[in-house]
N, C-alpha and C positions, 0 to 999 in steps of 0.2 A: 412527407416521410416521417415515420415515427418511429422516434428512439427508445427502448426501454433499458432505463439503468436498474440494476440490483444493486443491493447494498448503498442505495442513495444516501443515506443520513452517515456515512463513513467519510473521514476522513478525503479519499479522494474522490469518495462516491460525489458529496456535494461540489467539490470543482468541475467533477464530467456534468452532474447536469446545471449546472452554472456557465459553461463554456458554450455548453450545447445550446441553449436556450439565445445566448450570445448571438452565435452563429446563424438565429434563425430554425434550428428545428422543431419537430413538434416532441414532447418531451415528456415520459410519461414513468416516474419514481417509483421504484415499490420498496417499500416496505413494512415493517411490522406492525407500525403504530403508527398512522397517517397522523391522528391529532394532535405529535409530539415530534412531528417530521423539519416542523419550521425551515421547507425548504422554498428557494424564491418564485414569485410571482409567474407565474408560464407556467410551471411546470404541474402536471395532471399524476396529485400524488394519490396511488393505488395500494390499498392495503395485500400480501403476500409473504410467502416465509420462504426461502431456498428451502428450508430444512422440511419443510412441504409442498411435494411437486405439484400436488394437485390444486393448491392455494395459486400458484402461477398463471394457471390457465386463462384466466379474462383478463391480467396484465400482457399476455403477450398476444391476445388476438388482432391482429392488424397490424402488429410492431412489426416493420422490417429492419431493423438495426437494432442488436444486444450490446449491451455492457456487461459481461458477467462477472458478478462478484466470485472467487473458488470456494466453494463446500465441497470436497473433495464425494461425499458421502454419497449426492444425489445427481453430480455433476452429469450422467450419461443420461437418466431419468429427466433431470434440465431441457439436456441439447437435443433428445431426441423430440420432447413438444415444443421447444422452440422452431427444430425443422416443420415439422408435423403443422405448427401456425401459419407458415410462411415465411419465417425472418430468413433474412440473405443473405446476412453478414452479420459476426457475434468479433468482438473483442474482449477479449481472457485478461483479467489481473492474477500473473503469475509471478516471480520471485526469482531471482539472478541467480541461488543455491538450490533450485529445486531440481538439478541430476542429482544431488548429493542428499536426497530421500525420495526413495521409490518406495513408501510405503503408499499404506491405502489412505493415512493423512497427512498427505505430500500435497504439490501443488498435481505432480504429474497424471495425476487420473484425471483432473479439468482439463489440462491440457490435451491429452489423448481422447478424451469424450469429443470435444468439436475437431478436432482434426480428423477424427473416422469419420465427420459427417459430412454431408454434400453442401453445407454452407462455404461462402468464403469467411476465412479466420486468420485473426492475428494475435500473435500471445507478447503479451506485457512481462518483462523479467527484470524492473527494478532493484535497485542494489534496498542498503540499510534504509529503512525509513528515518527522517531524520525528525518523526514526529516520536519514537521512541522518547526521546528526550521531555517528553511531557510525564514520562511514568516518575522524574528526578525535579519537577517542577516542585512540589511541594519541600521536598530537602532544601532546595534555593532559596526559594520563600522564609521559610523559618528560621533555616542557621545560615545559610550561603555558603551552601557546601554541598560536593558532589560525592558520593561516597560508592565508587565502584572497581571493580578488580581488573589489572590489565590499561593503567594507563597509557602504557605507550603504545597500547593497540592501532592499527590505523584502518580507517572507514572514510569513506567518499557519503556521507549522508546527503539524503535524496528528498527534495521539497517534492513534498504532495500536491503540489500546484502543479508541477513537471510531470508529474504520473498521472495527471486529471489529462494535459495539454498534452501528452501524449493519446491518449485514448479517444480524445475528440478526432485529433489529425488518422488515426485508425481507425473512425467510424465515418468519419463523413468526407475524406477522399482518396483515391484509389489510389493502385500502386503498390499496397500493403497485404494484398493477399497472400497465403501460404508462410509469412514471414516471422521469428520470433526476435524480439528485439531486445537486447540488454543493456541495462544502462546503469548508470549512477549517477551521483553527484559531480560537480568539477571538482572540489576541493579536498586533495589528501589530507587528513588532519590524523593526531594523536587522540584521543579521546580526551586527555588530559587539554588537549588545547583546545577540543571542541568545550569543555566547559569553562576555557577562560574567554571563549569567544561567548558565551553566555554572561558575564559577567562584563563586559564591554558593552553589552549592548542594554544591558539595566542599570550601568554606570555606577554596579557596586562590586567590588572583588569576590569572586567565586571559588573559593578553595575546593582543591583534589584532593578526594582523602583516598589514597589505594588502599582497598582491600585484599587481604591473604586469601586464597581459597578457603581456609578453614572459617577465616572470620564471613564472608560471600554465603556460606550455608549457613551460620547464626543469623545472620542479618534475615537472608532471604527466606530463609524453609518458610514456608504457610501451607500447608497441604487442605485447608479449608477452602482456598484460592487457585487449586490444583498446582501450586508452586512444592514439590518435594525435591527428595535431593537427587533423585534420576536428572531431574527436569534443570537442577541447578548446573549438576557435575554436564550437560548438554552445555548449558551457557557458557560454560568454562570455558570446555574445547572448544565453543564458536568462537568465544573474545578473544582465544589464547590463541588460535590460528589466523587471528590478523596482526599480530606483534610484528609479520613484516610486509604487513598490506592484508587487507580484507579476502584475496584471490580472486576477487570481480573483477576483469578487464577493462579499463576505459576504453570505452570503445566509443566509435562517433554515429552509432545507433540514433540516438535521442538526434541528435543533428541533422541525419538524414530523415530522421520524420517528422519531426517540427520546422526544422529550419532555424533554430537559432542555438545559443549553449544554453545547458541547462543555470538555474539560479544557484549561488554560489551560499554557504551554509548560512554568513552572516546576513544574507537577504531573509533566510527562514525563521534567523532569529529578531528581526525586526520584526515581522510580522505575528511573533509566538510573543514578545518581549512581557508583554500584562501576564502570560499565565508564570512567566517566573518574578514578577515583581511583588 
C-alpha cells in the first residue's frame, strides 16, 4: 500500500513520513524541490506543488492513502484527482480554530472538499503549534529575551511529533473514518512561562518582555513579509482571547487515536533546545 504525503519537508510533514516508513509502508513525498527534500531513506521523494493540480497527477497514481497538507485554494481540484486515482482514504491537517474562519482561506474548504467525496476521511484539528516558538528563537539566541504582547495568555502548545503520530494512526488503521479529531497539548501554560520553560531547558535565564499593542505594531509591521497591521491587530484578538485559556477544549481525542498522552511542552523544548542556544 502506498502513502502519499503532501507537504513532506514541513514541519509535520517529515514526522508522518518518518512514522510511516517506521510502520513499514510504502511512502511516496512530494514536493517542491526533491533535491533539497533531505528526507529519510524509504521514502520515494516526487517532485509536485499543491498550488498546481496538475503537477499532482503521477504522485498520486497508485497512492491509496493521502496525507493532505491544506491549500485551501485548490483543495476540491486536489480531492477530486485523488478520487479520480484511486486513493481510499485521505487524512486532512486542519486547525482546532478553523469554525472561527469560514473564509475561502480558512482551513474549512479542505475540510469540506474530502468530506463531499466518496473517500473515507479523517480531519486533524490541532491546537497552537508549539513550533511557533521557533519564529522567537533568534531573540533567545542573541539577548535571552522574549519580547511579546499578552503574557499571561494561556495555550496548551502542541509538539509536531503528536500531529505527525496522529496522522499515521489516521492512515494506516481503522476506526477513524468520518471523524474530526481536536486536540492540543497537555500542558496549560502562561506564555510567560512557556518561555521560562525555554530557558530551563538551555540552562540560561530567558526574560519576558511584554509588549503594549502599540509597541507589538512597531516591532512587528513588515508589510514586505506580508505582516501589516490588519494582520497584527488579528494577532492581538487571538493572544488576547486566550488571557483565560486558548478556547480549545482538552479533549481526549489524541488518546483515543494514538493510545497514549500527548508530549508534554518541555519534552518539545528538549528536543528544539540547539535552535534556542
Amino acid at each position: 500500500m502506498t502513502v502519499l504525503v503532501t507537504g513532506a519537508t514541513g514541519q509535520v510533514g517529515r514526522g508522518v513520513v518518518t512514522e510511516l516508513l517506521r510502520a513499514g509502508a510504502r511512502v511516496r513525498a512530494l514536493t517542491r524541490n526533491p533535491e533539497g527534500a533531505k528526507l529519510p531513506d524509504g521514502a520515494k521523494v516526487v517532485r509536485g506543488d499543491l498550488e498546481d493540480p496538475a503537477s499532482l497527477a503521477p504522485a498520486l497514481r497508485g497512492a491509496k492513502r493521502l496525507y493532505l497538507f491544506p491549500v485551501p485554494q485548490t483543495a476540491s481540484t486536489v480531492v477530486a484527482m485523488a478520487e479520480e486515482a484511486g486513493v481510499e482514504r485521505v487524512v486532512v491537517l486542519s486547525g482546532a480554530l478553523a469554525d472561527q474562519d469560514d473564509s475561502d482561506e480558512g482551513y474549512l474548504p479542505v475540510e469540506r472538499a474530502v468530506q463531499a467525496s466518496g473517500m473515507e476521511w479523517t480531519v486533524l484539528r490541532p491546537g497552537e503549534f508549539a513550533t511557533n516558538w521557533l519564529d522567537y528563537a533568534s531573540e533567545v539566541r542573541d539577548r535571552r529575551e522574549v519580547r511579546r504582547p499578552f503574557g499571561k495568555a494561556v495555550t496548551r502548545p502542541t509538539h509536531e511529533a503528536d500531529i505527525a503520530d496522529a496522522a499515521v494512526a489516521a492512515l494506516l488503521t481503522d476506526g477513524h473514518t468520518g471523524q474530526t479529531y481536536t486536540f492540543t497539548g497537555p500542558d496549560e501554560l502562561t506564555v510567560a512561562e512557556q518561555a521560562r520553560t525555554i530557558g530551563e531547558a538551555i540552562g540560561q535565564p530567558v526574560t519576558f518582555v511584554e509588549l503594549t499593542p502599540e509597541q507589538t505594531h512597531e516591532e512587528w509591521h513588515d508589510p514586505d513579509n506580508g505582516v501589516d497591521h490588519d494582520v497584527i491587530d488579528w494577532l492581538l484578538d487571538l493572544y488576547g482571547s486566550s488571557l483565560n485559556g486558548d478556547g480549545i477544549p482538552h479533549t481526549d481525542h489524541f488518546e483515543r487515536l494514538v493510545g497514549r498522552p500527548g508530549r508534554p511542552f518541555a519534552a518539545w523544548i528538549h528536543d528544539h533546545a540547539d535552535d534556542f542556544r
